[in-house]
C-alpha positions as CSV (number, residue, x, y, z in Angstrom):
1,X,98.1,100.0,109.4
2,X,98.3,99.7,105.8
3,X,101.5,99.4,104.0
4,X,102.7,98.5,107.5
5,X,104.5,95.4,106.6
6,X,106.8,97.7,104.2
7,X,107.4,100.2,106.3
8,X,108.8,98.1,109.0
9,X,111.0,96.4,106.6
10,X,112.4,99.8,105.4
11,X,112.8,100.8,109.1
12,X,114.7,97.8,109.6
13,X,117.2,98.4,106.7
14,X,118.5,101.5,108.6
15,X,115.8,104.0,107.2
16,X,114.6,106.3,109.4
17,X,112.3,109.5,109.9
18,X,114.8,111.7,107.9
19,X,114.9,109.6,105.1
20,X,111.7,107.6,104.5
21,X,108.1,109.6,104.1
22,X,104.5,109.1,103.8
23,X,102.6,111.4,101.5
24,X,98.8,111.0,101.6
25,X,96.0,111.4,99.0
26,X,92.7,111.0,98.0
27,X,92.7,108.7,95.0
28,X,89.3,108.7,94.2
29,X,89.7,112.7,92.9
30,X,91.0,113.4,89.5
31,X,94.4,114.8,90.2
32,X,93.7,118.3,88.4
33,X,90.3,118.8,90.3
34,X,90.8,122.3,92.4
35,X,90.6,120.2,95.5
36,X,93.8,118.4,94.7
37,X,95.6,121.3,93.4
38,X,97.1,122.4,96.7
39,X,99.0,118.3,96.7
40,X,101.2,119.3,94.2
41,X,103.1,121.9,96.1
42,X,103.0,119.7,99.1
43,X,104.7,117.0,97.5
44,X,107.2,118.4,95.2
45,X,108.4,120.2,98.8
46,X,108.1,116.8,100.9
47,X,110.2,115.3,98.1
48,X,112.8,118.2,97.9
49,X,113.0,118.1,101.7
50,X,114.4,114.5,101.8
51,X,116.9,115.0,99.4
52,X,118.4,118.1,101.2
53,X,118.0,116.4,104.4
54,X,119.9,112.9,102.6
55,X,122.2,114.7,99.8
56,X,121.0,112.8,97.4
57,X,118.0,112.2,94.8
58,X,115.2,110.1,96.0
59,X,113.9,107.0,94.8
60,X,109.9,106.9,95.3
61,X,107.9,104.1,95.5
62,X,103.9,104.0,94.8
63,X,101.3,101.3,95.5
64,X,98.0,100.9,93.9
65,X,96.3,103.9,93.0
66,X,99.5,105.8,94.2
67,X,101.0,104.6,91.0
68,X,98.6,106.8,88.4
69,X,98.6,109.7,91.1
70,X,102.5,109.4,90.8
71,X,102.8,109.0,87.6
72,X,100.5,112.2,86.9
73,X,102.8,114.8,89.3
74,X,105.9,113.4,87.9
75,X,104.8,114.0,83.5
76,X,102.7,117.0,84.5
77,X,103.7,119.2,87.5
78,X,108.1,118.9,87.2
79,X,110.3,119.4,84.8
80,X,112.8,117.1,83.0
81,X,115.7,119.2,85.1
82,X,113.9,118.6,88.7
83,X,113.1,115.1,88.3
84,X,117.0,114.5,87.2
85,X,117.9,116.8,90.4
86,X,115.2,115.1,92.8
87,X,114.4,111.8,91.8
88,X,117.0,108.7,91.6
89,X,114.6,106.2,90.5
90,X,110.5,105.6,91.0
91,X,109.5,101.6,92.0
92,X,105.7,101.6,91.1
């Protein structure tokens, strides 16, 4: 139930399944070991599926060690051009 007490506050605002998302991951790996390779894909299309599903960029929000893990997708697997196309703002 962690991050529960957010989740239910964003749920109350109005967000719902089509526009909120959960993306898992194991921050005790180093993001470029071949185990973790296969997240980037998965969350570069999670994140691209919200914004077609909400016509707009998203804004993502990290916690924790989310923040580094975050931080490393968005400065070393996307462009300049796909974060300005897919990503309104990041709240770490």
């Amino acid at each position: 139930v962690y991050f529960a007490y957010a989740t239910a506050s964003f749920l109350a605002a109005g967000w719902n399944s089509s526009s909120l998302a959960g993306f898992p991951f194991d921050w005790r790996m180093h993001p470029a070991e071949p185990e973790q390779l296969a997240v980037w894909p998965r969350l570069k299309a999670a994140i691209e599926s919200l914004v077609v599903a909400n016509g707009r960029p998203a804004i993502l929000i990290s916690h924790s060690m989310g923040c580094p893990i975050l931080q490393y997708f968005l400065t070393t697997q996307v462009s300049a051009e796909w974060k300005s196309q897919n990503v309104a703002a990041w709240i770490p």
